[in-house]
ROSE-4610 file (N, C-alpha, C; in Angstrom, 1 decimal, always signed):
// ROSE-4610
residu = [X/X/X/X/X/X/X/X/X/X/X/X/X/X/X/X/X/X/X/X/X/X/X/X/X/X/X/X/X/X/X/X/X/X/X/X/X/X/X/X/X/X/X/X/X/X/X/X/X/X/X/X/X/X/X/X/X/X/X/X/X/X/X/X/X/X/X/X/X/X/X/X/X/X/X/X/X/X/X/X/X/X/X/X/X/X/X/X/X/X/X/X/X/X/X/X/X/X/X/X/X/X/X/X/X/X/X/X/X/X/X/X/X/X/X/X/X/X/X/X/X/X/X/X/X/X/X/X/X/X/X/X/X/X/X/X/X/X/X/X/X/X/X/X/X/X/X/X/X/X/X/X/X/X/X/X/X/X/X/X/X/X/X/X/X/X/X/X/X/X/X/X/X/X/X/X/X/X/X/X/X/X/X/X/X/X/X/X/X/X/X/X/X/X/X/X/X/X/X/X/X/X/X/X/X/X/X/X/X/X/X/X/X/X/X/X/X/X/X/X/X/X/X/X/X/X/X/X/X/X/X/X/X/X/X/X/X/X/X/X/X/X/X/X/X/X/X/X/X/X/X/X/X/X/X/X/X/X/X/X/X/X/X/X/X/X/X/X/X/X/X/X/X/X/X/X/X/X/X/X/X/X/X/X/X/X/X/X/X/X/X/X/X/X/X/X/X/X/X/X/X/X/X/X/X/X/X/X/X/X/X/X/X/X/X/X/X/X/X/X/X/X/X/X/X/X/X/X/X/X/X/X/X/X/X/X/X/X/X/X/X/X/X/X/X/X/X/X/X/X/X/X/X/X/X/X/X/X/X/X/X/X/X/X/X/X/X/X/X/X/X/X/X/X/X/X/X/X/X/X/X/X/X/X/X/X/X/X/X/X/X/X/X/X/X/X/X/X/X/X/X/X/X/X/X/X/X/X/X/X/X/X/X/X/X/X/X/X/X/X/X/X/X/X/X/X/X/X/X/X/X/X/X/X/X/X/X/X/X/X/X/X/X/X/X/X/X/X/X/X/X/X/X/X/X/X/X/X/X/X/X/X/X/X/X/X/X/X/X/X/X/X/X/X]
num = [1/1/1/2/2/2/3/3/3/4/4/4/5/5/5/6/6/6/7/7/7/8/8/8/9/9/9/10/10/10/11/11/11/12/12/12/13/13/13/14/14/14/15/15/15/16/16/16/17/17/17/18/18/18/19/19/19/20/20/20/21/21/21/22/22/22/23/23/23/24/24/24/25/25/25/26/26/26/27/27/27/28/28/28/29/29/29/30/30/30/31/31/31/32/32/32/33/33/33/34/34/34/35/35/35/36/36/36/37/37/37/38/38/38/39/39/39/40/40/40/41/41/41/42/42/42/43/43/43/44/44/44/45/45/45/46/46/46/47/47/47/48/48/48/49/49/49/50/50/50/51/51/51/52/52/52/53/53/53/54/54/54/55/55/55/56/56/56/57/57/57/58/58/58/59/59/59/60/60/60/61/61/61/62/62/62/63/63/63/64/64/64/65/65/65/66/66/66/67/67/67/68/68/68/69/69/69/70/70/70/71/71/71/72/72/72/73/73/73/74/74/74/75/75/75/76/76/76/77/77/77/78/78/78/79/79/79/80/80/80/81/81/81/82/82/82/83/83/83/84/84/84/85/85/85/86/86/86/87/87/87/88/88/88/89/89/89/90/90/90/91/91/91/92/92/92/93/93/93/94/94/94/95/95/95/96/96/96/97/97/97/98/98/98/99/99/99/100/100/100/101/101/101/102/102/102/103/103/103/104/104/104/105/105/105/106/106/106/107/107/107/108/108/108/109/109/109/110/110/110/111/111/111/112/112/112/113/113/113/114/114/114/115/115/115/116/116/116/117/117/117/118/118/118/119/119/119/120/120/120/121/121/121/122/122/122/123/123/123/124/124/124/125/125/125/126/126/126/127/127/127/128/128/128/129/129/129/130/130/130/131/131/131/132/132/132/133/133/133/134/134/134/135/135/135/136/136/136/137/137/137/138/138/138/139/139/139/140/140/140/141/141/141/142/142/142/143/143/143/144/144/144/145/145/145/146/146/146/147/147/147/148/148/148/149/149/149/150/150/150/151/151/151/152/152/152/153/153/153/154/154/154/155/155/155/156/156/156/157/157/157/158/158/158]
x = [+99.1/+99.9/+100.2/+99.8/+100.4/+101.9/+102.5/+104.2/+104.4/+105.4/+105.8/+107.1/+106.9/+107.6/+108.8/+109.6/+111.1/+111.3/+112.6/+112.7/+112.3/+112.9/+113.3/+111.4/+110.8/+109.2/+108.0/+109.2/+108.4/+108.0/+108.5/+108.1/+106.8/+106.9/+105.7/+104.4/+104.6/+103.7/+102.9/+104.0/+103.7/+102.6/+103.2/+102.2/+100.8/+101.1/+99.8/+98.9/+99.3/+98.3/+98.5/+98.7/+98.6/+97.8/+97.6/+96.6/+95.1/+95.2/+94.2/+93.5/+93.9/+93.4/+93.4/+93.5/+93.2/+91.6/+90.9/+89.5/+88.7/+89.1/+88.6/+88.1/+90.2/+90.3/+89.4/+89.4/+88.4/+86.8/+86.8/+85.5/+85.0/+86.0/+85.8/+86.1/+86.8/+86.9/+88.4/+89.0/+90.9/+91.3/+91.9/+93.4/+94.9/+95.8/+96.9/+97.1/+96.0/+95.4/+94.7/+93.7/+92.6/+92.9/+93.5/+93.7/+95.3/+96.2/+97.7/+98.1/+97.4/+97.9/+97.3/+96.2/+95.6/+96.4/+96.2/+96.8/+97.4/+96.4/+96.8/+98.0/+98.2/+99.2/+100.5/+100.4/+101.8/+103.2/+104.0/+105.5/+106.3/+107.0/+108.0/+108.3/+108.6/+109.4/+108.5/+107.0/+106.3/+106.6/+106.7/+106.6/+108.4/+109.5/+110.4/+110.4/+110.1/+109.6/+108.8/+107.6/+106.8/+108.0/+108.6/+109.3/+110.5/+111.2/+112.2/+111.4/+110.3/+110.4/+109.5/+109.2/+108.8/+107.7/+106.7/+105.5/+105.4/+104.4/+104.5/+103.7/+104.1/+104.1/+103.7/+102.7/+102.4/+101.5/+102.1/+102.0/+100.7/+99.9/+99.4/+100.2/+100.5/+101.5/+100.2/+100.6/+99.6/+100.4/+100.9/+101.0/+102.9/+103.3/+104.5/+104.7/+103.5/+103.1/+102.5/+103.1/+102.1/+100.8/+99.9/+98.0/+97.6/+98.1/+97.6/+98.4/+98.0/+98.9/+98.1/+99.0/+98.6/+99.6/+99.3/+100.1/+99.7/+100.5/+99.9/+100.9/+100.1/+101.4/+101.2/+101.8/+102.0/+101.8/+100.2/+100.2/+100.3/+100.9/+101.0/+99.5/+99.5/+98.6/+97.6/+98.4/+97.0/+96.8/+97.0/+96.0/+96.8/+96.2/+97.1/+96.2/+96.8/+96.6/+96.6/+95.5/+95.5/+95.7/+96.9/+96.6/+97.0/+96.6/+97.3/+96.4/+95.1/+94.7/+93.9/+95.2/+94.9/+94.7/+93.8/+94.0/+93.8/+94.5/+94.3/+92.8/+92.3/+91.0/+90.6/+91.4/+91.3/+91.0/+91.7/+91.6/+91.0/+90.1/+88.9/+87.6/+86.8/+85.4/+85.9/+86.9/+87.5/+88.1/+87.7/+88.4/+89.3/+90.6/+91.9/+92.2/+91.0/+90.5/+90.5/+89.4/+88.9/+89.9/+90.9/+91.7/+93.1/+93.4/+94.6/+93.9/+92.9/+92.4/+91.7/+91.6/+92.0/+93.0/+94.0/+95.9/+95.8/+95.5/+96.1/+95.1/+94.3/+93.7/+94.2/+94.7/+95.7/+97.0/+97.6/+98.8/+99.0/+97.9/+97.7/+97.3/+96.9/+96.3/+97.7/+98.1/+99.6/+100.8/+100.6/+101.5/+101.1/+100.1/+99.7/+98.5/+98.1/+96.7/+95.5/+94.9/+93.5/+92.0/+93.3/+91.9/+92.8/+92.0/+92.6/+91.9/+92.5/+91.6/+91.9/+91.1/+91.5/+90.5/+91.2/+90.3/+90.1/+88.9/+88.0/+87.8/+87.6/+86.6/+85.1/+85.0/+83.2/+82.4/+82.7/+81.1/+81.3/+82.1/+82.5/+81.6/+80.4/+79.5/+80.0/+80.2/+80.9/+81.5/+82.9/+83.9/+83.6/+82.8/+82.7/+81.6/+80.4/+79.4/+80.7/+81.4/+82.7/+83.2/+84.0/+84.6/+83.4/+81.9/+81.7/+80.8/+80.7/+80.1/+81.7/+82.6/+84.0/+84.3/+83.2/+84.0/+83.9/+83.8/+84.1/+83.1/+83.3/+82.4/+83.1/+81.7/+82.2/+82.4/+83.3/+84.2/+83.0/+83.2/+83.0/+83.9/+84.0/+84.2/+84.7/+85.4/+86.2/+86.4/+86.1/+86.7/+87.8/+88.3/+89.6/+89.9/+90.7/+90.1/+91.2/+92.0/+93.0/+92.3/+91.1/+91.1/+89.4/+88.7/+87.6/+86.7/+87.0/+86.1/+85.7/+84.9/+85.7/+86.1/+86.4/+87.5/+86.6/+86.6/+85.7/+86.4/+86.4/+86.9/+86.7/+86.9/+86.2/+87.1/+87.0/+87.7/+87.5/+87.9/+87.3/+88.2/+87.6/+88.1/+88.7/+90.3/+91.0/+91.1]
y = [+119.8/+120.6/+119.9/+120.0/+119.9/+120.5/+119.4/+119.5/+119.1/+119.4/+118.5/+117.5/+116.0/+115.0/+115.2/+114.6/+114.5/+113.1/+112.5/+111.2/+110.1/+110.7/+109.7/+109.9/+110.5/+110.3/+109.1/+108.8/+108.0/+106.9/+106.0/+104.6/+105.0/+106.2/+106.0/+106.7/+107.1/+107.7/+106.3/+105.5/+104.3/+103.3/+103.7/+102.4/+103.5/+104.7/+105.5/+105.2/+104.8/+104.7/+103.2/+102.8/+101.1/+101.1/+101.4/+101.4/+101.8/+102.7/+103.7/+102.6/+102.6/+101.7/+100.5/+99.9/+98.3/+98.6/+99.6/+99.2/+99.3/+100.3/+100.1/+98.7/+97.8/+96.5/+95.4/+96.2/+94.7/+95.4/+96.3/+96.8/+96.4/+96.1/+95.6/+94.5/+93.8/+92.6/+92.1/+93.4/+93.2/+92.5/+91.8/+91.4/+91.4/+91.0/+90.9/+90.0/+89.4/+88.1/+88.5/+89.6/+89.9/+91.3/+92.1/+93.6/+93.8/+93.6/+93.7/+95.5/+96.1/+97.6/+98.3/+97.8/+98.5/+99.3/+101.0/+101.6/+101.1/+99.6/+99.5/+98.4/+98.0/+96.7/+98.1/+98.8/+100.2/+99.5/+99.6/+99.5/+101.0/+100.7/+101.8/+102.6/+101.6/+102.1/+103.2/+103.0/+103.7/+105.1/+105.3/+106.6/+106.9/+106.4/+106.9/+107.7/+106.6/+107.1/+108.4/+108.9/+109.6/+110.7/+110.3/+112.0/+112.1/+111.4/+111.7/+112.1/+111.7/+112.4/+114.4/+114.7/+115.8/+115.6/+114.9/+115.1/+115.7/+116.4/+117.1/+116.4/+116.2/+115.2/+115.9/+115.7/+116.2/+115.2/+115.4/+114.9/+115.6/+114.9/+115.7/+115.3/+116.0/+115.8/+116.0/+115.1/+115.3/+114.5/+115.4/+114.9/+114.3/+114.8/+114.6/+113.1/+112.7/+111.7/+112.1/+111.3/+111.4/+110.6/+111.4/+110.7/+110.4/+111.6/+112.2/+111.5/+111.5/+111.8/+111.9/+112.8/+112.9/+113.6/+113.5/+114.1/+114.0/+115.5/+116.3/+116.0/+115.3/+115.3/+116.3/+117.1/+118.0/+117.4/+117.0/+116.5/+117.4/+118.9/+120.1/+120.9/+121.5/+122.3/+122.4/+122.9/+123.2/+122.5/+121.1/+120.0/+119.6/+119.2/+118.4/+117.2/+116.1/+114.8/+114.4/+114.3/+114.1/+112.5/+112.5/+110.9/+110.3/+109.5/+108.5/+109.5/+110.3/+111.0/+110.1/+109.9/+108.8/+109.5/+109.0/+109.6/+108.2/+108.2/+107.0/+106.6/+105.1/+105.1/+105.6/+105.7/+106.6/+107.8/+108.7/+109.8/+110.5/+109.2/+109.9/+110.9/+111.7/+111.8/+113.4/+114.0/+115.1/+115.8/+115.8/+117.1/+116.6/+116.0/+115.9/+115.7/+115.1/+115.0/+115.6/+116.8/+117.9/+119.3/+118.7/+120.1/+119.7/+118.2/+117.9/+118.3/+118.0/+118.4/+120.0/+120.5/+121.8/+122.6/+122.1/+122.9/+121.9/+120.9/+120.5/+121.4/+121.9/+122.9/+124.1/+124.6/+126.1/+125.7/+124.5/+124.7/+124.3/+123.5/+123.8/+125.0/+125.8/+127.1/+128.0/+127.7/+128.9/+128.3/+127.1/+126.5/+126.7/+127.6/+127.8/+126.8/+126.1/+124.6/+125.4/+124.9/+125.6/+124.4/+123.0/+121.9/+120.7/+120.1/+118.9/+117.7/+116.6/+115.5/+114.1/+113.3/+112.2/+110.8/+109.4/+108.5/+107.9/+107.4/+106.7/+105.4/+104.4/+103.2/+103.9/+103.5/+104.0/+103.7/+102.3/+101.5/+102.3/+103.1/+103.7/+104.9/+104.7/+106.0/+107.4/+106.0/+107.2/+108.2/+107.5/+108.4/+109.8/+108.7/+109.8/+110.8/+110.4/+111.7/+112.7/+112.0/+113.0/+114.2/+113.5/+114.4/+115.7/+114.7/+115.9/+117.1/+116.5/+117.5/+118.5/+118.4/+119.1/+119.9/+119.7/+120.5/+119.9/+118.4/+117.3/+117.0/+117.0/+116.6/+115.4/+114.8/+113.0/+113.6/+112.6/+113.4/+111.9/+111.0/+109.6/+108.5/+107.1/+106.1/+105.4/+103.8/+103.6/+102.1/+100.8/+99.5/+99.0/+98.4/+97.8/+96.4/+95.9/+94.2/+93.6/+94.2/+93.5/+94.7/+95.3/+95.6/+95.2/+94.7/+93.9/+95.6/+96.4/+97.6/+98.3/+99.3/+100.3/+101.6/+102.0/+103.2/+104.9/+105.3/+106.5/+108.0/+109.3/+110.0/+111.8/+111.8/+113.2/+114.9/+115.9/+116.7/+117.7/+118.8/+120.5/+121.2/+122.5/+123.8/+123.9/+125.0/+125.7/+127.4]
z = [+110.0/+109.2/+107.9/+106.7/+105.4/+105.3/+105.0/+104.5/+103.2/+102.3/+101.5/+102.1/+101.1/+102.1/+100.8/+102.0/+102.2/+101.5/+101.0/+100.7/+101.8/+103.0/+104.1/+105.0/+104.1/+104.6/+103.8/+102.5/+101.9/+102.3/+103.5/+103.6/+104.4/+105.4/+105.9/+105.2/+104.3/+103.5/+102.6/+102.2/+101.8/+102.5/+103.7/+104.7/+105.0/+105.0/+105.1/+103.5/+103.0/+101.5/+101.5/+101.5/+101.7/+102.8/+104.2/+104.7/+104.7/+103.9/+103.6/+102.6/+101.9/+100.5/+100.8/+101.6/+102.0/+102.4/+102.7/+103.2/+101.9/+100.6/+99.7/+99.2/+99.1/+98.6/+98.9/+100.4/+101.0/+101.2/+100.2/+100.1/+98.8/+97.7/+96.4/+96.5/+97.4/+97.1/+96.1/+96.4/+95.3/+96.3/+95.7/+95.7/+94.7/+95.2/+95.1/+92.9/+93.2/+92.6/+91.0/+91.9/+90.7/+90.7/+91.0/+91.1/+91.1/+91.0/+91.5/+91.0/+91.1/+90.1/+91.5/+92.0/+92.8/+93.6/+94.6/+95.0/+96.9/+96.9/+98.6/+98.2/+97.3/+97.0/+96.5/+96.4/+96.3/+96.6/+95.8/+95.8/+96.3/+97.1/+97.1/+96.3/+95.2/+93.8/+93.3/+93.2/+92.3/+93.3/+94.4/+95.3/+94.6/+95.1/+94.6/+93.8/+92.3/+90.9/+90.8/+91.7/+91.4/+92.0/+92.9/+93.2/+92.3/+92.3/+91.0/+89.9/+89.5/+88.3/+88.4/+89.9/+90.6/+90.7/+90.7/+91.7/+92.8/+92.8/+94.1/+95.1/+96.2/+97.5/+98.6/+99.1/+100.4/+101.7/+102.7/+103.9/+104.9/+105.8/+106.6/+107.8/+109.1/+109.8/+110.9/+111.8/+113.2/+114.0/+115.0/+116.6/+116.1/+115.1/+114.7/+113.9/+113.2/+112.5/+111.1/+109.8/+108.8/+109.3/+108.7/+109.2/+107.7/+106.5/+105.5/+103.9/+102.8/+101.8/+100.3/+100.1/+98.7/+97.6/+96.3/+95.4/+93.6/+93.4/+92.4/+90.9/+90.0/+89.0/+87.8/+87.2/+86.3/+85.4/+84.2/+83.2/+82.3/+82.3/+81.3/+80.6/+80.2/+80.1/+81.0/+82.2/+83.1/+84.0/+83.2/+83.9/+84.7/+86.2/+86.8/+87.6/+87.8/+88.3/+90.0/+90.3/+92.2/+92.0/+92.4/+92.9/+94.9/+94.9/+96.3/+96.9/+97.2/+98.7/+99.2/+100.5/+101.6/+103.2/+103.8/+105.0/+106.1/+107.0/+107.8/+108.2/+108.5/+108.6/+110.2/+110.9/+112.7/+112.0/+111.5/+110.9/+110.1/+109.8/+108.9/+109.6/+108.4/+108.9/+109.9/+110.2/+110.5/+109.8/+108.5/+107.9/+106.7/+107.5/+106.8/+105.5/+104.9/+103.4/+102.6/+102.8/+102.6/+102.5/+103.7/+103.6/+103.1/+102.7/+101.4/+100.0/+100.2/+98.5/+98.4/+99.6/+99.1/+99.2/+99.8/+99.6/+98.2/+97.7/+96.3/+95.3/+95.2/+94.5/+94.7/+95.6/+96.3/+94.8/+95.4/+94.8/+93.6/+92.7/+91.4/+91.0/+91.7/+91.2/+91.0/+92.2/+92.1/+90.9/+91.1/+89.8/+88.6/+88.4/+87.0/+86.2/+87.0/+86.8/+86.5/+85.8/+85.9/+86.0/+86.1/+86.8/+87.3/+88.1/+88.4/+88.1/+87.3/+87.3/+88.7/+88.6/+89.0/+88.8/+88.9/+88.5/+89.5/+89.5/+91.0/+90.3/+91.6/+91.3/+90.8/+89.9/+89.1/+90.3/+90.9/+91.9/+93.4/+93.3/+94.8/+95.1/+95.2/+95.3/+96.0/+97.2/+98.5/+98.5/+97.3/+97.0/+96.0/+95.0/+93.9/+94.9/+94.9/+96.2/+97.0/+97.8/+98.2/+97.4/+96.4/+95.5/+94.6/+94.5/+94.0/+94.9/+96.3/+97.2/+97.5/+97.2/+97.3/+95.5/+94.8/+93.4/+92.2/+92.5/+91.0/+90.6/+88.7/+88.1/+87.8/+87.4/+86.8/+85.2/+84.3/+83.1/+82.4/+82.9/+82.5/+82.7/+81.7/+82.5/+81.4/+81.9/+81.0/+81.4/+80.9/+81.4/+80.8/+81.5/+81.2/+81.8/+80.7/+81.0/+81.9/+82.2/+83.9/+84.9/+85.0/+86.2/+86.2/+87.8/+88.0/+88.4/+88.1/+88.3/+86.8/+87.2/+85.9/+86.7/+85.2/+85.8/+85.8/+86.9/+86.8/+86.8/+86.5/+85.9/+86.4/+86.8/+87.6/+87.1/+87.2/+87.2/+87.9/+87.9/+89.1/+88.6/+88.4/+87.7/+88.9/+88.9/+90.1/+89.8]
């Protein structure tokens, strides 16, 4: 079941995307060292931050546990921003993916969105092939000299 989270849901939503994103890390090879922005090294603060300033936050709930997370930020006109979709690595490969990113396309749509972007590791085939067997086009790409990847770019009409 997709929920929207609560304050008092954010630590474990935290360790569900910190865990999620550590297989990336140690798929690229981040660290703390050469990557520190990366999404599995996550601060609290930035989740706080993201709901104080209203992002929209959503949980996948299984067996009375977050498994799931993700969240939608209102970049205005339309556009809105998927970021953090994490699903636990037990959890994978069944769905739970597929069906946060399509309630986050549901609820950009009803919010008035007419696309969603998001940025990928470029070298992450996997991911990007994912996103675009679900909807996404690649937009393009972009390096940046504190991060050891580049930055890849995707979008999808809602």
């Amino acid at each position: 079941m997709i929920k929207q989270i609560q304050a008092s849901d954010l630590e474990r939503c935290l360790s569900v995307i910190r865990e999620s994103f550590a297989t990336v890390a140690k798929d690229f090879n981040l660290t703390e060292q050469n990557c520190p922005t990366h999404t599995s090294f996550t601060k609290i603060e930035k989740l706080e931050h993201r709901m104080e300033i209203g992002n929209f936050m959503y949980g996948y709930f299984d067996s009375g546990g977050i498994v799931g997370y993700v969240s939608l930020e209102d970049k205005g006109g339309g556009v809105f921003e998927l970021k953090n979709l994490a699903v636990l690595p037990e959890y994978r490969h069944k769905g739970f993916g597929a069906r946060l990113l399509g309630f986050c396309k549901q609820k950009a749509k009803e919010l008035g969105g007419s696309k969603i972007t998001i940025d990928i590791i470029e070298e992450n085939t996997v991911l990007k092939d994912w996103y675009a067997a679900n909807g996404f086009v690649h937009t393009g790409t972009k390096t940046f000299g504190h991060l050891p990847f580049t930055a890849g770019y995707m979008e999808c009409r809602v």
